[in-house]
DRENNU-789217 format. One record per residue: residue number from 1; residue in three letters; x, y, z of N, C-alpha, C in turn. Coordinates in pm, 1 decimal, always signed. Example, Ala and Ser with C-alpha at 12.3 -4.5 7.8 and 13.67 -1.06 7.14 Angstrom:
2
<r num="1" residuo="ALA" n_u="+1319.0" n_v="-569.0" n_w="+780.0" ca_u="+1230.0" ca_v="-450.0" ca_w="+780.0" c_u="+1320.0" c_v="-330.0" c_w="+780.0"/>
<r num="2" residuo="SER" n_u="+1285.0" n_v="-225.0" n_w="+708.0" ca_u="+1367.0" ca_v="-106.0" ca_w="+714.0" c_u="+1290.0" c_v="+3.0" c_w="+787.0"/>
This chain:
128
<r num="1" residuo="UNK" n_u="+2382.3" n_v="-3806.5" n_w="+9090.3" ca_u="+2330.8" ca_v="-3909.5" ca_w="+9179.0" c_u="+2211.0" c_v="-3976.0" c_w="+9110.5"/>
<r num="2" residuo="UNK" n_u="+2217.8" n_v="-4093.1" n_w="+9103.2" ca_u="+2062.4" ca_v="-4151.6" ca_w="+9051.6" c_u="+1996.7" c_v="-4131.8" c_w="+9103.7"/>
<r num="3" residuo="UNK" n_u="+1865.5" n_v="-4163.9" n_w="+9028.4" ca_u="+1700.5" ca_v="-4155.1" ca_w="+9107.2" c_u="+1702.8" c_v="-4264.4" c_w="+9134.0"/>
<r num="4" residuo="UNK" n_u="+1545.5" n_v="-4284.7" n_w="+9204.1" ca_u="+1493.5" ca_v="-4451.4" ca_w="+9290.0" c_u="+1487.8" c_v="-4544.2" c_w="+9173.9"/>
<r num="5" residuo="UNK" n_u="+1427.9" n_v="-4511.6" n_w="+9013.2" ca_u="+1389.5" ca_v="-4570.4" ca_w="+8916.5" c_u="+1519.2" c_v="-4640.8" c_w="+8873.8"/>
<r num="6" residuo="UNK" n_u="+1647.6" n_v="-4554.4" n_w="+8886.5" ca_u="+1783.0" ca_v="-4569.3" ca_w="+8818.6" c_u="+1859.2" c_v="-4700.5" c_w="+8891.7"/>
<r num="7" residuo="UNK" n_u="+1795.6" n_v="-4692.9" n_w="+9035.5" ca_u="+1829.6" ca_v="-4779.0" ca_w="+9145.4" c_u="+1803.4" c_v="-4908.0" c_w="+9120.6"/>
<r num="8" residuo="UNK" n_u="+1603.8" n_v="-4898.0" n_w="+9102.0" ca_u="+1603.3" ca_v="-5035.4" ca_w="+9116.1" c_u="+1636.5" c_v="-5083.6" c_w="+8943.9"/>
<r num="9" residuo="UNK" n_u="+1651.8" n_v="-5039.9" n_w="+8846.2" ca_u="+1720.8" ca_v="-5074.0" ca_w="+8708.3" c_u="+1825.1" c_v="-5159.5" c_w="+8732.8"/>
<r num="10" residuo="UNK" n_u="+1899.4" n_v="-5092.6" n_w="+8809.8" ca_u="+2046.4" ca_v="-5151.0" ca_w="+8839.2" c_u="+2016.7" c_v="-5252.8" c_w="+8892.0"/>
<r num="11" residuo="UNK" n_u="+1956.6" n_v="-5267.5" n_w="+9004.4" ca_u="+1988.4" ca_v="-5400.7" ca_w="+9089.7" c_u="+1876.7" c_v="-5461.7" c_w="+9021.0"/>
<r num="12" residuo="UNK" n_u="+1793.5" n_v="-5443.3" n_w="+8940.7" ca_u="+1735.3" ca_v="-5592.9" ca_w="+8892.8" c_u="+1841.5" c_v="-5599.4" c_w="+8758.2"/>
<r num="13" residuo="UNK" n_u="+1955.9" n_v="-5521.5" n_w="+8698.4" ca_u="+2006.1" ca_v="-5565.9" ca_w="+8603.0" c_u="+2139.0" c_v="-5670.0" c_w="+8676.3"/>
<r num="14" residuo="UNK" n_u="+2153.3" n_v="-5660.9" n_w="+8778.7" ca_u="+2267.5" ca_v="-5691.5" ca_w="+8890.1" c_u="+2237.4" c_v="-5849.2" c_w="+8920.9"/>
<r num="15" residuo="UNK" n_u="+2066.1" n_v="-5845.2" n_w="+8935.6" ca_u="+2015.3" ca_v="-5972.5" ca_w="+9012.9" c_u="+1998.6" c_v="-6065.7" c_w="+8904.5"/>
<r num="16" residuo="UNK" n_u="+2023.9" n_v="-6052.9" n_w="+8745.4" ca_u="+2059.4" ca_v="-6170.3" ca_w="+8695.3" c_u="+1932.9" c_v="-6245.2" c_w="+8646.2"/>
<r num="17" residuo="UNK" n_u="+1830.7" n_v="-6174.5" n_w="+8706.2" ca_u="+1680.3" ca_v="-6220.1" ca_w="+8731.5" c_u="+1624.4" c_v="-6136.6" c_w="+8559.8"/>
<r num="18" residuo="UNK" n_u="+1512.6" n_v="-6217.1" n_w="+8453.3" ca_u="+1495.5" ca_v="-6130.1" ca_w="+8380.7" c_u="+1361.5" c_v="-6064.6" c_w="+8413.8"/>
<r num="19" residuo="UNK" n_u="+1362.1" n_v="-5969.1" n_w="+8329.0" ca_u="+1234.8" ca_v="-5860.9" ca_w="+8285.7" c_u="+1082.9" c_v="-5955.8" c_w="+8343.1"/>
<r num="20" residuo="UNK" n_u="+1053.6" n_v="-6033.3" n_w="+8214.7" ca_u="+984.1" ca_v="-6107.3" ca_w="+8204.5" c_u="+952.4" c_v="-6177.7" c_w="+8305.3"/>
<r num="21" residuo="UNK" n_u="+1002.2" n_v="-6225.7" n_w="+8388.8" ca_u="+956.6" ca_v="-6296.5" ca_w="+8516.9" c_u="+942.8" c_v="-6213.5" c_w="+8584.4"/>
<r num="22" residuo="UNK" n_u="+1005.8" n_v="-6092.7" n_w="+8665.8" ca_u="+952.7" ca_v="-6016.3" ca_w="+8751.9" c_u="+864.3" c_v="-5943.3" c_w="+8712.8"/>
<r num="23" residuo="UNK" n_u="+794.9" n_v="-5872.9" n_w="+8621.1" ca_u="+665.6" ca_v="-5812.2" ca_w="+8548.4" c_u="+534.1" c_v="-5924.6" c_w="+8574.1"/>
<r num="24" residuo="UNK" n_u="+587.4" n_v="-6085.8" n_w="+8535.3" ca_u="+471.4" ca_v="-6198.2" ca_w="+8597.6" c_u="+468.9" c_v="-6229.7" c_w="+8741.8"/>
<r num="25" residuo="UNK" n_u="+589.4" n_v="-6186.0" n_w="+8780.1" ca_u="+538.8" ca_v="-6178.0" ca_w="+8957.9" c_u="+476.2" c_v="-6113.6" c_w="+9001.1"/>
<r num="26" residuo="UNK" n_u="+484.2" n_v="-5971.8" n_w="+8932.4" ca_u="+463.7" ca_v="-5874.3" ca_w="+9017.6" c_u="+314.7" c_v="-5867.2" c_w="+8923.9"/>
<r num="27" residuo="UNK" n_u="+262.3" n_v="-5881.2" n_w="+8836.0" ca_u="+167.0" ca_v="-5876.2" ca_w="+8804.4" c_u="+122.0" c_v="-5750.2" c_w="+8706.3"/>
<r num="28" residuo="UNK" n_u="+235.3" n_v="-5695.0" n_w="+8635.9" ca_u="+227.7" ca_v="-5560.2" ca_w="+8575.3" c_u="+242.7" c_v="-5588.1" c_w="+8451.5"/>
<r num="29" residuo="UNK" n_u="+257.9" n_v="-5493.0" n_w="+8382.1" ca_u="+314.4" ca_v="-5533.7" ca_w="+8206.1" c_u="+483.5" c_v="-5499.5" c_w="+8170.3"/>
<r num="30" residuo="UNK" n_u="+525.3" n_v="-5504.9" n_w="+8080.0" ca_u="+697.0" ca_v="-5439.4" ca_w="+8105.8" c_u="+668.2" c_v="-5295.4" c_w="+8064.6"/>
<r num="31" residuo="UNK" n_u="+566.9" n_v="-5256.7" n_w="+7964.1" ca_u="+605.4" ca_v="-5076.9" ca_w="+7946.6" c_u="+570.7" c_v="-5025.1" c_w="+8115.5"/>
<r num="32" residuo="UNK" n_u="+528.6" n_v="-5111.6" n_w="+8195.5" ca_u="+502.2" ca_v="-5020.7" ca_w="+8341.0" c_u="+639.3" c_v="-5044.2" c_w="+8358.9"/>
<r num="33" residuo="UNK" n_u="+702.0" n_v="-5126.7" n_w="+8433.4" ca_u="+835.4" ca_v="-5178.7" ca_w="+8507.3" c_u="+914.4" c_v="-5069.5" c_w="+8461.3"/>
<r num="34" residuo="UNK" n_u="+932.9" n_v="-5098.4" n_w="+8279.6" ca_u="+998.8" ca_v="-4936.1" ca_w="+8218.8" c_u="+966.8" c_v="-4815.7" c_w="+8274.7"/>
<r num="35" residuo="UNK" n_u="+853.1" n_v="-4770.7" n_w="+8252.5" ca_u="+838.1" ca_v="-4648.7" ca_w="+8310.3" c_u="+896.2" c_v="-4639.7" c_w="+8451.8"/>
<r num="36" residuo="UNK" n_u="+851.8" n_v="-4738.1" n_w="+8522.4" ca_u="+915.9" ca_v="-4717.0" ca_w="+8641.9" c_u="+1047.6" c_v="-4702.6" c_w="+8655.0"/>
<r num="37" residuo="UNK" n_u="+1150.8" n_v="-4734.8" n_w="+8581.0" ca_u="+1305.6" ca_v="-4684.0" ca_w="+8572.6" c_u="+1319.2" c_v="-4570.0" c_w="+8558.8"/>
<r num="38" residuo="UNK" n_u="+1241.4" n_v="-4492.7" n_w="+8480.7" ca_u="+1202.5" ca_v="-4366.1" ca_w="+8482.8" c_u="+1223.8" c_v="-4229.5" c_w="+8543.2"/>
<r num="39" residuo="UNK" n_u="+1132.1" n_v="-4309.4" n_w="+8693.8" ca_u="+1024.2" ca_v="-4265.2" ca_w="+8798.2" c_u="+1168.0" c_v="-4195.7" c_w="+8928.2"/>
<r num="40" residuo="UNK" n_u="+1181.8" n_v="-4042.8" n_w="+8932.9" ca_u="+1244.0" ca_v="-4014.8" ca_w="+9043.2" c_u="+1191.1" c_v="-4100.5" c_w="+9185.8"/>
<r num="41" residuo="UNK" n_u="+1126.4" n_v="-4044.6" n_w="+9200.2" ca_u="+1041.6" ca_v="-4191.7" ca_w="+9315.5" c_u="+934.0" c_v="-4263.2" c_w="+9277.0"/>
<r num="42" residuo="UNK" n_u="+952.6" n_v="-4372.0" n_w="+9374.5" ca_u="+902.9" ca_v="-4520.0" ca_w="+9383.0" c_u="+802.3" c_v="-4526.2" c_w="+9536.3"/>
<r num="43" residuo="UNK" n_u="+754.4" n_v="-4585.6" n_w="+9505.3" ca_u="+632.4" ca_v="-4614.3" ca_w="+9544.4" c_u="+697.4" c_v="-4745.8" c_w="+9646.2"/>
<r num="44" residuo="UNK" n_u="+668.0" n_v="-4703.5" n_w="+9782.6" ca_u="+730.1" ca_v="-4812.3" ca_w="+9858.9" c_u="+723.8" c_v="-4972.5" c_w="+9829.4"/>
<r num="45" residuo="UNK" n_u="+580.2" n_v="-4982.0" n_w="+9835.7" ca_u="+563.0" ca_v="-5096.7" ca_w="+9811.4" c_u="+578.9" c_v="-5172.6" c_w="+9742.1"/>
<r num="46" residuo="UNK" n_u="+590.3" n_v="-5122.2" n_w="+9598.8" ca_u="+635.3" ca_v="-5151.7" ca_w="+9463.0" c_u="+786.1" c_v="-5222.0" c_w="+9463.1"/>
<r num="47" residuo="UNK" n_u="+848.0" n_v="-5101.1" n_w="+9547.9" ca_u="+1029.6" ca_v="-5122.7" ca_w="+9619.6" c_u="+1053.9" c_v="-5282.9" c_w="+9643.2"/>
<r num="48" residuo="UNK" n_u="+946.3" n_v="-5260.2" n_w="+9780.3" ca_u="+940.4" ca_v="-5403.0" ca_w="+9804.8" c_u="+918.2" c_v="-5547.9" c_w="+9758.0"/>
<r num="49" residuo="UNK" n_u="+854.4" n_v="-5519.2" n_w="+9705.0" ca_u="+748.9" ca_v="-5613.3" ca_w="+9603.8" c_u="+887.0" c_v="-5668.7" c_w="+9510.4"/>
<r num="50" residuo="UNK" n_u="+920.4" n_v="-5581.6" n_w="+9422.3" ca_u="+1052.7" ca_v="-5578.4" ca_w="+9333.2" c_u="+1167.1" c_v="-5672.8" c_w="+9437.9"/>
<r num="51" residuo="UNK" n_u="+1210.3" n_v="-5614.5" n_w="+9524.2" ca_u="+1335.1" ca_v="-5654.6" ca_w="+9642.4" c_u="+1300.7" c_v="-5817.0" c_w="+9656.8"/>
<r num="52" residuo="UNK" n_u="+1137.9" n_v="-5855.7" n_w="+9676.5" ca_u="+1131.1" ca_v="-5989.9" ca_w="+9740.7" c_u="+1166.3" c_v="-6054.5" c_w="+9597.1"/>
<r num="53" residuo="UNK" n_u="+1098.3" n_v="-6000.6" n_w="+9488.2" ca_u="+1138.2" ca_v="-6098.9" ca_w="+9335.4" c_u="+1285.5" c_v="-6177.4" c_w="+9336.3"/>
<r num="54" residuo="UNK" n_u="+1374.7" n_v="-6029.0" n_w="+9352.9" ca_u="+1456.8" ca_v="-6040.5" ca_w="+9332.7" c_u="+1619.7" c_v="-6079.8" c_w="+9443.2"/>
<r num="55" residuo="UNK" n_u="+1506.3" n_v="-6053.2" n_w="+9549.2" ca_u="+1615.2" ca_v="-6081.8" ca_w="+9662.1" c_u="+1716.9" c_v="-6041.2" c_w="+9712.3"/>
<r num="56" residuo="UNK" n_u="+1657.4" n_v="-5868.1" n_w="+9711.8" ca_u="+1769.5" ca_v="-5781.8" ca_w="+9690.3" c_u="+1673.1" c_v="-5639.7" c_w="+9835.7"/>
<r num="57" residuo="UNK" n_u="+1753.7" n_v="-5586.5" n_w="+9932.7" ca_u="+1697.0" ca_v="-5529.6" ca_w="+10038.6" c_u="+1731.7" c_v="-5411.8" c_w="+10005.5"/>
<r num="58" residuo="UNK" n_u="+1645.0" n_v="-5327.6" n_w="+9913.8" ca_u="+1651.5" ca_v="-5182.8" ca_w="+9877.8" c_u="+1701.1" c_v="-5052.0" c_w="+10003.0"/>
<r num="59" residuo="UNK" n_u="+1691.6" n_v="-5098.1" n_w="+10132.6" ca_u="+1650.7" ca_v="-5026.2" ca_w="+10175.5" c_u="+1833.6" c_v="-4936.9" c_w="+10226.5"/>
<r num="60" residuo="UNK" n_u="+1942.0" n_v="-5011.0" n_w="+10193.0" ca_u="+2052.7" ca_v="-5010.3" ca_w="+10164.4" c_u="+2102.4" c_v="-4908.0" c_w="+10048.7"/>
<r num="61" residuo="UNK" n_u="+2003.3" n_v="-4899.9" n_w="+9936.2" ca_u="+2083.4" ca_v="-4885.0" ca_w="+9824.2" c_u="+2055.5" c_v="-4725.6" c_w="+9798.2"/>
<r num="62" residuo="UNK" n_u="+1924.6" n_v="-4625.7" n_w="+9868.6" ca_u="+1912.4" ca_v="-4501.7" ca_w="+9895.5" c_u="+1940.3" c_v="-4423.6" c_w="+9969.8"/>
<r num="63" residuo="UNK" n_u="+1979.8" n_v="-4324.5" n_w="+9935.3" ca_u="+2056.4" ca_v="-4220.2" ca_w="+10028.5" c_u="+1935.7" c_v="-4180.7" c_w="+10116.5"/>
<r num="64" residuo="UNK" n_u="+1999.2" n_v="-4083.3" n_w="+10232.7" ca_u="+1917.0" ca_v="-4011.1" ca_w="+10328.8" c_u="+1734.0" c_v="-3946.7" c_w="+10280.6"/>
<r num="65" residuo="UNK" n_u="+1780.3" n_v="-3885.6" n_w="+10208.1" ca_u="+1671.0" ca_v="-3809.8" ca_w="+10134.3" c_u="+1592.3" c_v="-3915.4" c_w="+10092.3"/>
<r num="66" residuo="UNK" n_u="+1650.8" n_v="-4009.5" n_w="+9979.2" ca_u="+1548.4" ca_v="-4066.6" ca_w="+9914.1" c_u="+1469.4" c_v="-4195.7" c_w="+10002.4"/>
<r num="67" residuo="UNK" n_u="+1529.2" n_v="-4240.8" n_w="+10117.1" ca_u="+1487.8" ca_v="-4312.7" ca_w="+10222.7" c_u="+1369.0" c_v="-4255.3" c_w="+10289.2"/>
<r num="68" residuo="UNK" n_u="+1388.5" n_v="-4078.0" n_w="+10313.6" ca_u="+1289.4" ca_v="-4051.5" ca_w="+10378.1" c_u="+1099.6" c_v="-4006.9" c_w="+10324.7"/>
<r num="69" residuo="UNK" n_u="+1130.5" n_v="-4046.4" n_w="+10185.8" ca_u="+990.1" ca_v="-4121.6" ca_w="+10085.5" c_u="+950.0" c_v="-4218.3" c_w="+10071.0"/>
<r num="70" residuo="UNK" n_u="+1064.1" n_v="-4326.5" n_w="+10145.1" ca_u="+1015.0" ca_v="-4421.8" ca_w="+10165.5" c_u="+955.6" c_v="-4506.9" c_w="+10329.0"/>
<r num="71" residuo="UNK" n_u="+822.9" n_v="-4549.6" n_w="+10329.1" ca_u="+800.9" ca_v="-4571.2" ca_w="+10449.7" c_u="+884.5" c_v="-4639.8" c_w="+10532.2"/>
<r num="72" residuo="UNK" n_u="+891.5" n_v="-4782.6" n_w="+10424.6" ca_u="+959.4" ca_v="-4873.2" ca_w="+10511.2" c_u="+1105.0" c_v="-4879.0" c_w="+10616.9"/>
<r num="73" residuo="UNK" n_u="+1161.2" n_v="-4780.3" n_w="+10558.4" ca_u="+1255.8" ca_v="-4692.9" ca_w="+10591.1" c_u="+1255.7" c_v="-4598.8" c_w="+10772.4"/>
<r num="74" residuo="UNK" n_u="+1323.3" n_v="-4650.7" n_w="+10886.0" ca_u="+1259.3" ca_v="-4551.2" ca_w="+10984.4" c_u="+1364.7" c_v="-4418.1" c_w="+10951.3"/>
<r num="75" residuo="UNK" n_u="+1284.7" n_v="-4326.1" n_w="+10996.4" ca_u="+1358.4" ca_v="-4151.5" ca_w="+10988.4" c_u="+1451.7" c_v="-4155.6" c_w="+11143.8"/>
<r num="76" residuo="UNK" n_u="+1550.1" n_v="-4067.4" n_w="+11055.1" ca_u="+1643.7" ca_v="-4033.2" ca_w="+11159.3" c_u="+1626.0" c_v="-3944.6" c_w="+11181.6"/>
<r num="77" residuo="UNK" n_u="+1671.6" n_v="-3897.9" n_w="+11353.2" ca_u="+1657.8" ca_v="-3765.6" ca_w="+11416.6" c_u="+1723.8" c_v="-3679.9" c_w="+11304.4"/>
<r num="78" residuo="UNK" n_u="+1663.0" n_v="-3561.8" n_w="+11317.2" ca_u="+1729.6" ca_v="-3493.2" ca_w="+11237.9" c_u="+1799.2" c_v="-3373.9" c_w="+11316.0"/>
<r num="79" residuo="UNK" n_u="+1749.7" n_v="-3317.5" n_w="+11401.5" ca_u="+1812.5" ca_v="-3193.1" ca_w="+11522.0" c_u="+1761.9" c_v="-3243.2" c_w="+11615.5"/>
<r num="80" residuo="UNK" n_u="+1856.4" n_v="-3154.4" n_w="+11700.0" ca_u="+1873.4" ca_v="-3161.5" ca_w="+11870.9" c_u="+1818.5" c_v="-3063.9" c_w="+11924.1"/>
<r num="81" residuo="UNK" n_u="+1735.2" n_v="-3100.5" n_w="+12035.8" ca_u="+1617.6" ca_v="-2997.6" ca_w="+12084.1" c_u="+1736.9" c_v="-2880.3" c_w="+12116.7"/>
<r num="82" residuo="UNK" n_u="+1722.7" n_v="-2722.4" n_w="+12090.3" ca_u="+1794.9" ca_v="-2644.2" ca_w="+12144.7" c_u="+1681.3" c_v="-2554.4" c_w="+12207.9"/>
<r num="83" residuo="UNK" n_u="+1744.3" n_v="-2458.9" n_w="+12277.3" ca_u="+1648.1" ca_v="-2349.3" ca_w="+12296.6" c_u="+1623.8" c_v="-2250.1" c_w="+12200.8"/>
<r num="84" residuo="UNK" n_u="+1686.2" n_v="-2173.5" n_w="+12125.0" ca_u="+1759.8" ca_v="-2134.6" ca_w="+11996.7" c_u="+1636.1" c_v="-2183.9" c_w="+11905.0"/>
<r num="85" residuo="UNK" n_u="+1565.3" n_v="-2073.4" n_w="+11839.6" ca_u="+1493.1" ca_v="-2111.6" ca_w="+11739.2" c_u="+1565.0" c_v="-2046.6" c_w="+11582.8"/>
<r num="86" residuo="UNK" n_u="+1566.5" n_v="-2121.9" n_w="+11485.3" ca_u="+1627.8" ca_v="-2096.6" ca_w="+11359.6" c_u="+1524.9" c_v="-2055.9" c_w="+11238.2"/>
<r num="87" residuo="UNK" n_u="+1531.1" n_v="-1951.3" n_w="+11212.1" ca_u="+1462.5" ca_v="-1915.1" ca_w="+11090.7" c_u="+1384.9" c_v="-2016.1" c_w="+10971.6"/>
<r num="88" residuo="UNK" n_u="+1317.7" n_v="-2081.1" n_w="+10951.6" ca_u="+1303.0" ca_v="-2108.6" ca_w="+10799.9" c_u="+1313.9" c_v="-2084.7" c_w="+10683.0"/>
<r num="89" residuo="UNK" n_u="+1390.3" n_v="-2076.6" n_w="+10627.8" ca_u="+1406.0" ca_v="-2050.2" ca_w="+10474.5" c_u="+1383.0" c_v="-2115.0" c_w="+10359.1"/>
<r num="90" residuo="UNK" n_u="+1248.2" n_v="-2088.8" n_w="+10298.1" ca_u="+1203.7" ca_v="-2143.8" ca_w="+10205.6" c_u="+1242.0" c_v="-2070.7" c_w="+10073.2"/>
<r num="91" residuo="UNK" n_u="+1281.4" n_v="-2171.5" n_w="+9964.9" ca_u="+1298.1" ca_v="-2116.6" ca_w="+9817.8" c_u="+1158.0" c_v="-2084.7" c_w="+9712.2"/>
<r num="92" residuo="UNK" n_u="+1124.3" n_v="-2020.8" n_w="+9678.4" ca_u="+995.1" ca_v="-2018.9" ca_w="+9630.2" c_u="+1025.0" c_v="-2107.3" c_w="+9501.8"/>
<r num="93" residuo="UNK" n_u="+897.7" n_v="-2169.7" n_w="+9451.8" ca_u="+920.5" ca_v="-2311.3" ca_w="+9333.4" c_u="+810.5" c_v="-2205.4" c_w="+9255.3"/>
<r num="94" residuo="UNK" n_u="+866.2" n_v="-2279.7" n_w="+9122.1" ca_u="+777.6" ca_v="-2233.8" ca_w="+9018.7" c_u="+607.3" c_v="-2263.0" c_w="+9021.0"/>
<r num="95" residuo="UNK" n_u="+549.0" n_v="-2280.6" n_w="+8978.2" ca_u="+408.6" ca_v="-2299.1" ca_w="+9013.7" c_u="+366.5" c_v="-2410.4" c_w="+8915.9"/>
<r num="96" residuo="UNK" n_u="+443.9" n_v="-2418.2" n_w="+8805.3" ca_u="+418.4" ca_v="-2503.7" ca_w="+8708.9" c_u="+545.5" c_v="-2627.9" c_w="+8740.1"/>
<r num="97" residuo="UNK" n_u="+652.4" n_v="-2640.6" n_w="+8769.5" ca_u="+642.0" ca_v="-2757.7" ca_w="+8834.3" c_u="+567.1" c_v="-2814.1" c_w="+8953.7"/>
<r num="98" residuo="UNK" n_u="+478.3" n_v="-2736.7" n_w="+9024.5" ca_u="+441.8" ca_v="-2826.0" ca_w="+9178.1" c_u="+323.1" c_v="-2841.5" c_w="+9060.7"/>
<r num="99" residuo="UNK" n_u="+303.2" n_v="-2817.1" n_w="+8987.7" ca_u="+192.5" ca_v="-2875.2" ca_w="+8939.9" c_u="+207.5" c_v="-2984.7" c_w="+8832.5"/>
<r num="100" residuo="UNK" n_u="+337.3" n_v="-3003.0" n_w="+8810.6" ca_u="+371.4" ca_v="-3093.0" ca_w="+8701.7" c_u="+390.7" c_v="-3225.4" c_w="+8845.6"/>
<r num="101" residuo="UNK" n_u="+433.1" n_v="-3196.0" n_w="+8923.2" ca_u="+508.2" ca_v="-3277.6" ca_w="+8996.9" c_u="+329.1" c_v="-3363.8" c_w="+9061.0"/>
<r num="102" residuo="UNK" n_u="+264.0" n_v="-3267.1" n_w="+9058.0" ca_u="+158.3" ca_v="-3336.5" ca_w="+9115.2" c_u="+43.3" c_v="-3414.7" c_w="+8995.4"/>
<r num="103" residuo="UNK" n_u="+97.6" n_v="-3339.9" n_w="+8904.3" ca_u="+13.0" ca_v="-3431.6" ca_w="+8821.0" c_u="+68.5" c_v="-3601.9" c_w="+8756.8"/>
<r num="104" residuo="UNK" n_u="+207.4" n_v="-3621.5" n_w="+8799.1" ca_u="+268.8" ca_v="-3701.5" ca_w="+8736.9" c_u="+230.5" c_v="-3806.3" c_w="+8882.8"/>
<r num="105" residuo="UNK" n_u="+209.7" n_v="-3718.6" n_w="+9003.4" ca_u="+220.8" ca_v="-3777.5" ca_w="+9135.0" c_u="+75.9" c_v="-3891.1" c_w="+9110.0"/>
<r num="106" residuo="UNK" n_u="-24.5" n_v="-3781.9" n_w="+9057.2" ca_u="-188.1" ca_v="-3848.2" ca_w="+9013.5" c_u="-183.3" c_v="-3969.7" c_w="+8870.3"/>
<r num="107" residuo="UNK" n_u="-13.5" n_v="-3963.8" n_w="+8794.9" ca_u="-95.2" ca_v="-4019.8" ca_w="+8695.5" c_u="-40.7" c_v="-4190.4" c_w="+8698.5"/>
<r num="108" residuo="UNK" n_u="+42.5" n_v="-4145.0" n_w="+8824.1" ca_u="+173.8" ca_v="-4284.3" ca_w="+8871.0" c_u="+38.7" c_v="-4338.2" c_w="+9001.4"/>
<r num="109" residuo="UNK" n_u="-55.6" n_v="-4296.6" n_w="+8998.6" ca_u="-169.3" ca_v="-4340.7" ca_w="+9141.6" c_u="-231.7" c_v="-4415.2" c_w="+8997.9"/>
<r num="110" residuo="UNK" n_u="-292.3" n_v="-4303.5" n_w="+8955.2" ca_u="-398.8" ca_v="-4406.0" ca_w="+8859.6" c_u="-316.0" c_v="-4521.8" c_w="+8810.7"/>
<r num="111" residuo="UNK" n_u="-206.4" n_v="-4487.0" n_w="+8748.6" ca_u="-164.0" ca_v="-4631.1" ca_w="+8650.7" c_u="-170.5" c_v="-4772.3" c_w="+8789.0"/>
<r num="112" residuo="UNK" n_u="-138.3" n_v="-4705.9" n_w="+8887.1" ca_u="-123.8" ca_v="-4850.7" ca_w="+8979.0" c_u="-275.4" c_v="-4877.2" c_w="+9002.3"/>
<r num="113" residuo="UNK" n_u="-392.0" n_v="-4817.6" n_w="+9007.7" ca_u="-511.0" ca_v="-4827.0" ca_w="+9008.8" c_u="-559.3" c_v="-4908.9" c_w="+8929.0"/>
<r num="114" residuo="UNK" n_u="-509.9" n_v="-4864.9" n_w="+8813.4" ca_u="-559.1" ca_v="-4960.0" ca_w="+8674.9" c_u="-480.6" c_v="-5087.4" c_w="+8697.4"/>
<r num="115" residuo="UNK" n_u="-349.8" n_v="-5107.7" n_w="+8737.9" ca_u="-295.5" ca_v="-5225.9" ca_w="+8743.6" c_u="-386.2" c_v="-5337.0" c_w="+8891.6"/>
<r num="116" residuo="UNK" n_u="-404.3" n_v="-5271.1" n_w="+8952.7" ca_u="-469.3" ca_v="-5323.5" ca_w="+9064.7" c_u="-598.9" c_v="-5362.7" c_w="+9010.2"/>
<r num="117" residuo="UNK" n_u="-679.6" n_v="-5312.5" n_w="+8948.4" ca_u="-770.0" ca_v="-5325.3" ca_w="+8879.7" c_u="-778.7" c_v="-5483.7" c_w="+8801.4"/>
<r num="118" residuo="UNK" n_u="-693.9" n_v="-5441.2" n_w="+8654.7" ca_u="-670.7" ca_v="-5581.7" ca_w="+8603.1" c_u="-641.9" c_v="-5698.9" c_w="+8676.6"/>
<r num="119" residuo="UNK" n_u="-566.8" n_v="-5698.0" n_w="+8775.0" ca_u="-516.6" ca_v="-5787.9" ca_w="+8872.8" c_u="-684.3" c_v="-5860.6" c_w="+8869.3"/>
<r num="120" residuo="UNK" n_u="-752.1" n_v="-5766.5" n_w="+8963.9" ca_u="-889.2" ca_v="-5839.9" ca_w="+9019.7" c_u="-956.0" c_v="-5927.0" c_w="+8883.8"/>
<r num="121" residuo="UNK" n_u="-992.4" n_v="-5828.0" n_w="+8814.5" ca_u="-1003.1" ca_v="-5905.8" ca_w="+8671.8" c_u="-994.7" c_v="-6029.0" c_w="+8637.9"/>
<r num="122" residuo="UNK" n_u="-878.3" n_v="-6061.3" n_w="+8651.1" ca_u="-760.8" ca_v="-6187.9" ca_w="+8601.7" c_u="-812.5" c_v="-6272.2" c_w="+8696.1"/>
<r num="123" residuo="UNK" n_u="-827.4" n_v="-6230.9" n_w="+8824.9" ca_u="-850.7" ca_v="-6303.8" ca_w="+8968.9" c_u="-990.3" c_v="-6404.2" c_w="+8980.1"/>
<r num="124" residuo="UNK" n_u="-1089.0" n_v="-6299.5" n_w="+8914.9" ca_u="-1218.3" ca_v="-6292.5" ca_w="+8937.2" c_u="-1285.6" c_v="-6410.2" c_w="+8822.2"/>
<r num="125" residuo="UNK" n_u="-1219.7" n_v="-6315.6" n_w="+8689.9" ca_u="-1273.9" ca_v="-6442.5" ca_w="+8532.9" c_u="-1171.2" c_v="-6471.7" c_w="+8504.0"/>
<r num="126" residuo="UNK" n_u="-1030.1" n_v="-6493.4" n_w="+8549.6" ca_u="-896.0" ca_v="-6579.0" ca_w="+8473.2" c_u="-879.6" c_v="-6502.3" c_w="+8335.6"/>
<r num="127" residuo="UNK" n_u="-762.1" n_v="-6575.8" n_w="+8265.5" ca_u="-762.6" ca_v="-6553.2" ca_w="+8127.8" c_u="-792.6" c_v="-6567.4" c_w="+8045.2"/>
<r num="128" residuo="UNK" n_u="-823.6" n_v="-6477.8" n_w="+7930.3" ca_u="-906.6" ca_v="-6481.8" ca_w="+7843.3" c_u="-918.3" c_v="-6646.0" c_w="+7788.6"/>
């Protein structure tokens, strides 16, 4: 099954639309956009942002799971109130992925930080 990154690859390779213009819409560079093909998940807004470029309503193109990382997305019931309480069963995770997972979680915050950043930049004194 693809990831979110694999997703939106496709449908901006689908939408006919190039690289280069959606990276100047969106205000990023292309090694980000790349990375973001990457990226098991996506960053809602980003989703969006991408969808309006391109004119394409993501919210269609992810399964259950990967919908429910995304905000824009409403959650479906998932159970029916019973009386009946059911065990939890949790798998124990390695310790070094929740920590890989969270550091990649911190380094996909900063890079949009820094991109948000330059943005103001550009905003504030224009181009060089």
């Amino acid at each position: 099954m693809p990831h979110q990154g694999e997703i939106l690859q496709e449908a901006i390779k689908n939408s006919g639309i190039s690289i280069t213009r959606i990276v100047e819409e969106l205000g990023i560079t292309r090694p980000t956009i790349y990375r973001k093909f990457k990226e098991d998940t996506l960053d809602a807004n980003f989703v969006q942002n991408v969808g309006q470029v391109i004119g394409h309503d993501f919210s269609n193109d992810f399964t259950v799971v990967q919908q429910s990382t995304l905000p824009f997305v409403t959650s479906i019931a998932r159970h029916s109130v019973t009386n009946s309480v059911t065990p939890r069963v949790t798998t124990p995770q390695k310790p070094d992925s929740d920590l890989n997972s969270q550091l990649l979680t911190l380094q996909t915050k900063y890079i949009a930080l820094l991109e948000a950043y330059n943005e103001l930049l550009l905003k504030v004194y224009g181009p060089k």
